[in-house]
Backbone as CSV, one residue per row, in Angstrom:
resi,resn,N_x,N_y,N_z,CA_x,CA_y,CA_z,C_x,C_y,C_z
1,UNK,90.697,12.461,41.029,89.559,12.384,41.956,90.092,12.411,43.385
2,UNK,89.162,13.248,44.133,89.712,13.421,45.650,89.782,11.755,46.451
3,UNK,90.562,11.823,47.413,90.163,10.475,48.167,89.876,10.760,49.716
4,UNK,89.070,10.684,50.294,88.444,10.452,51.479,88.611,9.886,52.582
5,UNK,89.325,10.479,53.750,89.361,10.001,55.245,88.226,9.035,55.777
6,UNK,88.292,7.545,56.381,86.727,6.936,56.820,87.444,6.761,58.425
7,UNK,86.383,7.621,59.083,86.993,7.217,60.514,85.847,6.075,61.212
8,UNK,86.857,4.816,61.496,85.457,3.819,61.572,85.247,3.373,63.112
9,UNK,84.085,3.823,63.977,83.487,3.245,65.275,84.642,3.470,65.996
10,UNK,85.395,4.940,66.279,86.221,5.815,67.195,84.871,6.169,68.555
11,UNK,84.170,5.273,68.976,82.923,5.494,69.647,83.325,5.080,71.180
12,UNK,82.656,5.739,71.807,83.164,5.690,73.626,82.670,3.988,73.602
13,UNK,81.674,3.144,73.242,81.556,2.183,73.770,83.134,1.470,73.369
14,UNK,84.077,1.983,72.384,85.415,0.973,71.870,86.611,1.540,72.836
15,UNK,86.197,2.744,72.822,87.597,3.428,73.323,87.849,3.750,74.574
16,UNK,86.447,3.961,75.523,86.550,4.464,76.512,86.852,2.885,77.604
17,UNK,87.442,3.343,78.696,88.024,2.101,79.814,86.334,1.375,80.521
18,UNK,85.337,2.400,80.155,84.270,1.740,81.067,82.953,1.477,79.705
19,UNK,83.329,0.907,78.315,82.767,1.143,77.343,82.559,-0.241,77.157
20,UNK,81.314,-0.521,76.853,80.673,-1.609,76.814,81.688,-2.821,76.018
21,UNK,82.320,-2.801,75.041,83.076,-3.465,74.161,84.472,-2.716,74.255
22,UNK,85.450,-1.923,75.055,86.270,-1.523,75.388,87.459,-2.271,74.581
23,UNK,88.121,-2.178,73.501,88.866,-2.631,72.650,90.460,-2.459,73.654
24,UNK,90.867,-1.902,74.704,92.160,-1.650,75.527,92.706,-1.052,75.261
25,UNK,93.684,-0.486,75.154,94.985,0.533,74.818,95.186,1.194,73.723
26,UNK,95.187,-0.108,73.190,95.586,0.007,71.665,94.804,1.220,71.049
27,UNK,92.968,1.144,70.792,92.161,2.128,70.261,92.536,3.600,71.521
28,UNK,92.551,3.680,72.857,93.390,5.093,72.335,94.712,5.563,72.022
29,UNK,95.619,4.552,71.906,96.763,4.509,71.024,96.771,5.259,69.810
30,UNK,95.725,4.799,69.306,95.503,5.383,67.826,94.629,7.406,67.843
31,UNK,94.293,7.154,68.660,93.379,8.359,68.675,94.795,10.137,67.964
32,UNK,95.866,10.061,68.729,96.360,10.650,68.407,97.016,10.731,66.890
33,UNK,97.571,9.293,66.154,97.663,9.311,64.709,96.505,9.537,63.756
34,UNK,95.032,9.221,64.455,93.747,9.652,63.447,93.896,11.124,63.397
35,UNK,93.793,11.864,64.845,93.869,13.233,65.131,94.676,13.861,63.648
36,UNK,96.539,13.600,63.434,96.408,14.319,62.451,96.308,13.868,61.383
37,UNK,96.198,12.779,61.365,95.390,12.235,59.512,94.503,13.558,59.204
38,UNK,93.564,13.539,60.379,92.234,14.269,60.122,92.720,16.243,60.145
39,UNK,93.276,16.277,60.919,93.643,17.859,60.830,94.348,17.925,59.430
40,UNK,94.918,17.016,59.230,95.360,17.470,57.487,94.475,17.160,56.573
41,UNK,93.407,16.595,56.705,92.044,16.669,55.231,91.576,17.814,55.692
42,UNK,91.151,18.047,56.762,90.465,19.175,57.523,91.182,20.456,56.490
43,UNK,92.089,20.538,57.132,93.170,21.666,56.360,93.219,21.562,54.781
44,UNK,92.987,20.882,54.233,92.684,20.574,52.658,91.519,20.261,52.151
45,UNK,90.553,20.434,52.923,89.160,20.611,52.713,89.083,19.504,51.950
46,UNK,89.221,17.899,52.633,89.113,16.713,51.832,87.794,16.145,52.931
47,UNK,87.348,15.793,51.923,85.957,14.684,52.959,86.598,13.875,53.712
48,UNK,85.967,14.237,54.686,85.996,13.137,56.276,84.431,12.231,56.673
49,UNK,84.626,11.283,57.143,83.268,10.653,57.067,83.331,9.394,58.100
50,UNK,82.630,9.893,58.838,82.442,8.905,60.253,81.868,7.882,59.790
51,UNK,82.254,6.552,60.388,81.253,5.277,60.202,80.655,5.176,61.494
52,UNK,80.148,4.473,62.021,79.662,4.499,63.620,78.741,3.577,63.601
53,UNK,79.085,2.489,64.447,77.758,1.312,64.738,77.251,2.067,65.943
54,UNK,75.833,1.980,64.986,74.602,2.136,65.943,73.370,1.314,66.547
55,UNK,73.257,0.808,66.947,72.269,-0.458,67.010,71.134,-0.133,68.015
56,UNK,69.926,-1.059,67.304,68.158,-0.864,68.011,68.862,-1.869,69.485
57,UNK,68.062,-1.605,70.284,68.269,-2.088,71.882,68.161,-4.053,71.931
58,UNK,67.427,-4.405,70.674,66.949,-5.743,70.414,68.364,-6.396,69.238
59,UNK,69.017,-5.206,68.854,69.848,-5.704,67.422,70.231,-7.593,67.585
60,UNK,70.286,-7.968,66.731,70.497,-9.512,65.878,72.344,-9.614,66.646
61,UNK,73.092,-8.925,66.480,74.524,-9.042,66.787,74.363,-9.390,67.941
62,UNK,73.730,-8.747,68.917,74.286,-9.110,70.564,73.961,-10.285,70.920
63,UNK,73.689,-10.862,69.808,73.856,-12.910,70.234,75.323,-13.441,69.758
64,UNK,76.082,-12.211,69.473,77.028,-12.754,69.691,78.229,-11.684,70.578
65,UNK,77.913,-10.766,70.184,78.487,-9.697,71.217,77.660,-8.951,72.259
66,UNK,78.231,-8.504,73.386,77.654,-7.988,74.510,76.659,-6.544,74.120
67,UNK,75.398,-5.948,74.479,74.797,-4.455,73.820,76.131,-3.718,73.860
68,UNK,75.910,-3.097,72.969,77.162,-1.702,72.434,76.668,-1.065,71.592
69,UNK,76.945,0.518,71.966,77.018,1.300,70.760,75.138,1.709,70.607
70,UNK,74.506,1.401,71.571,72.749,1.296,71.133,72.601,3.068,71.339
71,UNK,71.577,3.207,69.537,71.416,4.563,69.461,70.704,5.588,70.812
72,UNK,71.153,6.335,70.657,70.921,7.630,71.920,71.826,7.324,72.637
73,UNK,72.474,6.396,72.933,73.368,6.316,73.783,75.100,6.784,73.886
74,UNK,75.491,7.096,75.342,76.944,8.078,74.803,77.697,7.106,74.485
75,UNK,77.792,5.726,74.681,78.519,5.055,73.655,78.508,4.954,72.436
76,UNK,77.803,5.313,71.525,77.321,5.509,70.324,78.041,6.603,69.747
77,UNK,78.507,7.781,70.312,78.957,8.816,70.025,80.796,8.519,70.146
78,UNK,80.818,9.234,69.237,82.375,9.573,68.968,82.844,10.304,69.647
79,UNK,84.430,9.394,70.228,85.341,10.075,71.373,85.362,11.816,71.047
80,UNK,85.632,12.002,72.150,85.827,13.628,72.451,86.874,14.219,71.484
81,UNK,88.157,13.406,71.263,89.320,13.776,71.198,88.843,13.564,68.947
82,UNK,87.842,13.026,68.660,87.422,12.943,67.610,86.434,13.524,66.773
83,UNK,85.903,14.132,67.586,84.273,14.652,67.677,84.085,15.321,65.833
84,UNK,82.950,14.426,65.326,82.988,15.348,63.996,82.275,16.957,64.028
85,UNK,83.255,17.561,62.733,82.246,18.856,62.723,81.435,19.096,62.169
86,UNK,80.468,19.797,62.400,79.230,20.354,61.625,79.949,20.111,60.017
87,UNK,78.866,19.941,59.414,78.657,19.401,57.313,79.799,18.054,57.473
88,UNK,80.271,17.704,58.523,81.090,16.178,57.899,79.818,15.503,58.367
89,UNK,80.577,14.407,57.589,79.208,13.150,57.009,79.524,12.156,58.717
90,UNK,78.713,11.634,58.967,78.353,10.607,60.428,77.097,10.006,59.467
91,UNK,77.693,8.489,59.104,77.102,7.595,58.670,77.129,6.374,59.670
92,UNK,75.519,6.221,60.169,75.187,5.356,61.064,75.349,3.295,60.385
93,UNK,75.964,2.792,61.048,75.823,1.098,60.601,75.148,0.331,61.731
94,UNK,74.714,-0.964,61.029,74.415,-2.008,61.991,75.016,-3.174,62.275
95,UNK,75.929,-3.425,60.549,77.003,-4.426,60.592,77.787,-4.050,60.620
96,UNK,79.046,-5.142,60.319,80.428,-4.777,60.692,80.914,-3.819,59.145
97,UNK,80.088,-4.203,57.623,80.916,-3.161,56.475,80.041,-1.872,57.072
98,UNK,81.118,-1.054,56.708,80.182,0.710,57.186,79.300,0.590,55.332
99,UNK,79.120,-0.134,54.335,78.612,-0.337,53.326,77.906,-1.115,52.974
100,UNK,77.576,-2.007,54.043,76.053,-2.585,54.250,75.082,-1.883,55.203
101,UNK,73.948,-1.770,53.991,72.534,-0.989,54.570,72.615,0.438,54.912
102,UNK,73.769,1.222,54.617,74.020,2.731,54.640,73.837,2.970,52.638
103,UNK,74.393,4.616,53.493,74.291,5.282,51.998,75.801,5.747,51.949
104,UNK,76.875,4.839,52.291,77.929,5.379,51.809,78.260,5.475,50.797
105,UNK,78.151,4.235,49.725,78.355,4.662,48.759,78.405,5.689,48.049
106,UNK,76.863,5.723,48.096,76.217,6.902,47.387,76.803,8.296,48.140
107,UNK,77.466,8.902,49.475,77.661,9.700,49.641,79.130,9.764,49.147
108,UNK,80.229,8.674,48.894,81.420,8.986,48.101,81.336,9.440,46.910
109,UNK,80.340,8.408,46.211,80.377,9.108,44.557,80.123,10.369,44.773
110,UNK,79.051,11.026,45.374,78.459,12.162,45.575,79.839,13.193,45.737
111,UNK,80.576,13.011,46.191,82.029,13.341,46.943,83.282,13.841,45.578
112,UNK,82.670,12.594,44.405,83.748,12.194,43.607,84.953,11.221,43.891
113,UNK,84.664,10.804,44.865,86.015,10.152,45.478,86.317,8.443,44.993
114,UNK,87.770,8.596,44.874,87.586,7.043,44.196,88.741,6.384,44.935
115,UNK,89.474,7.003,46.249,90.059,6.504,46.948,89.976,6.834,48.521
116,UNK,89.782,5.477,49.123,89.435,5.988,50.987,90.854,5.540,51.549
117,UNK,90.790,6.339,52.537,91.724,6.189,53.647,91.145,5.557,55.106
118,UNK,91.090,4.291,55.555,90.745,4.128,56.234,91.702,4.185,57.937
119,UNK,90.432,4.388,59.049,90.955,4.387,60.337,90.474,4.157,61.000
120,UNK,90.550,3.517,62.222,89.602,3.250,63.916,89.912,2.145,63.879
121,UNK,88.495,1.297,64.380,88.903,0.129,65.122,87.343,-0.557,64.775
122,UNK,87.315,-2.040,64.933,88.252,-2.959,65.244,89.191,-3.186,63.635
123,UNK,90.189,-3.519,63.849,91.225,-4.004,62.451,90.585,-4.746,61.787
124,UNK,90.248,-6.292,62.505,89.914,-7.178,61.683,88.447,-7.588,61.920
125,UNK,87.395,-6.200,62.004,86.057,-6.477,61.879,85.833,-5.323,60.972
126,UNK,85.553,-4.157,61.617,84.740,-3.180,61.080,85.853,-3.132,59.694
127,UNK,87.097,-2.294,59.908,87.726,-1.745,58.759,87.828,-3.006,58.168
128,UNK,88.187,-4.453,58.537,88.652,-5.160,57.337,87.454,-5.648,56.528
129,UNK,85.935,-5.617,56.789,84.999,-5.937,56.080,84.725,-4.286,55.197
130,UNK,84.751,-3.212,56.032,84.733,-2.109,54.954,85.616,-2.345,53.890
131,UNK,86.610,-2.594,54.050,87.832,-2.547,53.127,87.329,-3.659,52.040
132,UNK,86.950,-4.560,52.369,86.493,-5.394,51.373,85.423,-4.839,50.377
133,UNK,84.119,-4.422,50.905,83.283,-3.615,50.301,83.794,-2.587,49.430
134,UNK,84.769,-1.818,49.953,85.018,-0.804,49.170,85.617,-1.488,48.111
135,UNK,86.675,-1.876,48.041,87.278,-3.340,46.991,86.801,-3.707,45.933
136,UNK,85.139,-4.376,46.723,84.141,-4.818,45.306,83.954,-3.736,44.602
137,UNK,83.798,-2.365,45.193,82.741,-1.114,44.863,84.020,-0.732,43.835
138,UNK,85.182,-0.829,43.873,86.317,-0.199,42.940,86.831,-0.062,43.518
139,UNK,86.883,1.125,44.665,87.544,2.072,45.498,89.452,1.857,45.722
140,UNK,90.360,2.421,45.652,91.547,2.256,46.008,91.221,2.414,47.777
141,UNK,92.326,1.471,48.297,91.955,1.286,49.929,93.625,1.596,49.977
142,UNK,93.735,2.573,51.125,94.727,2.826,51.473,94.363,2.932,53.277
143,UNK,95.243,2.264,54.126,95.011,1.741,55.555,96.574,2.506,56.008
144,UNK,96.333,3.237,56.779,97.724,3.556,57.813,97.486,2.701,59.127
145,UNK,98.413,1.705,58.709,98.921,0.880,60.142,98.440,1.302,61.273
146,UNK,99.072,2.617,61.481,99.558,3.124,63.362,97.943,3.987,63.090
147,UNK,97.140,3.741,62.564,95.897,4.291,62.669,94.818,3.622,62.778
148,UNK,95.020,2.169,63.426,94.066,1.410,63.114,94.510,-0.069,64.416
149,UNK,93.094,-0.212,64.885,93.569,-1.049,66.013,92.565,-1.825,66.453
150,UNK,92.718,-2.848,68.027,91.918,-4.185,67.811,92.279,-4.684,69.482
151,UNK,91.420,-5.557,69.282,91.283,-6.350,70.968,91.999,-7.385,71.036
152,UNK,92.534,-7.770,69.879,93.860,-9.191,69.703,94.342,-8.881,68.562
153,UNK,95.886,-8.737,68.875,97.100,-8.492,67.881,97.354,-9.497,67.100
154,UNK,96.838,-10.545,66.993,97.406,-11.417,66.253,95.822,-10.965,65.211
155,UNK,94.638,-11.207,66.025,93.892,-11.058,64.597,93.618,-9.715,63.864
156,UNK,94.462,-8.558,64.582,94.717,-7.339,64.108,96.107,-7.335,62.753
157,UNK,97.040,-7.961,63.194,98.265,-8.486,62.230,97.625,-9.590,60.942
158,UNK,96.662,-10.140,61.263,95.886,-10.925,60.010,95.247,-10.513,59.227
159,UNK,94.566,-9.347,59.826,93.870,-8.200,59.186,94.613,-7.322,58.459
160,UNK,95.212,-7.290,58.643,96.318,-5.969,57.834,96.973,-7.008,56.604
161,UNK,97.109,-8.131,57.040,97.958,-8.901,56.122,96.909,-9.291,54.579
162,UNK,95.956,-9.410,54.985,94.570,-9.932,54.062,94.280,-8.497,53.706
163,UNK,94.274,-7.875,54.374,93.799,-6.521,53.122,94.841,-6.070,52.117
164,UNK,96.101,-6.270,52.895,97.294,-5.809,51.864,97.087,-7.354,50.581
165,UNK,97.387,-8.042,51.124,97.098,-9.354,49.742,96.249,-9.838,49.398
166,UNK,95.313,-10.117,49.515,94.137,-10.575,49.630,93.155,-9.274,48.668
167,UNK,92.932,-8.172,49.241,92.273,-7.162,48.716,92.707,-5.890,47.777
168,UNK,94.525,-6.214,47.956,95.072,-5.365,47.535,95.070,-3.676,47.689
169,UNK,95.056,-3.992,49.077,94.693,-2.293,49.746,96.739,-1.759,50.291
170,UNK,96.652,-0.835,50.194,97.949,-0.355,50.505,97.985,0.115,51.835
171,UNK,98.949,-0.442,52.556,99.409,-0.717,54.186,100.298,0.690,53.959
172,UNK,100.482,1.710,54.925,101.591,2.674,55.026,101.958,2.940,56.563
């Protein structure tokens, strides 16, 4: 069974310097190791599949985080240097799993896929609660390190550590 690229909330409000929730360095650090993750599924015609928090202008989260990411907005949209193409999947979220209240699931099976590759940011929000989800769902979780990043290194290094033991996802 094929396994599947998840590029998660690579969105101007994380990455860009004037972006509402601006994650620092680190997320465009990574932009160039997603780049060729993705040119090589691209090139092997493997599913790629955006996650992307999108949120109503009122969303429940911004009582605890600052507005970000609110739909229509160019923070909402995926960096330039990422931009999906026409027939890849851009699956909209409101929480932190890209597998609560979407149809990812249902668009992997659809896929055949029984292993994801995850990438973006934050480490130890978005990807490490996807990673869990996928976990329950079956899925083999495979995480490239230098592809994946965060607004504090220590709870980015905790994150990586709990998915590798904890969830049993493979760190490379």
């Amino acid at each position: 069974m094929p396994k599947a690229l998840l590029i998660i909330d690579m969105l101007h409000d994380f990455i860009d310097r004037e972006g509402a929730l601006y994650i620092g360095e680190t997320g465009r650090g990574i932009i160039p190791v997603i780049r060729g993750i993705l040119d090589q599924y691209r090139s092997e015609n493997l599913p790629v599949i955006y996650i992307c928090d999108r949120h109503r202008p009122d969303d429940a989260e911004f009582q605890m985080f600052p507005p970000h990411c609110i739909e229509g907005s160019r923070g909402a949209l995926v960096c330039r240097e990422l931009e999906p193409l026409p027939g890849e999947s851009v699956i909209p979220k409101r929480r932190y799993s890209g597998f609560f209240g979407t149809d990812l699931d249902t668009t992997l099976r659809e896929f055949g896929v029984d292993e994801l590759i995850l990438t973006g940011c934050c480490t130890n929000i978005c990807v490490l609660y996807t990673a869990a989800d996928a976990r329950m769902r079956g899925y083999k979780v495979t995480v490239p390190s230098g592809a994946v990043a965060s607004f504090d290194q220590d709870s980015h290094r905790f994150a990586l550590k709990e998915m590798e033991l904890t969830l049993g996802a493979k760190l490379i």
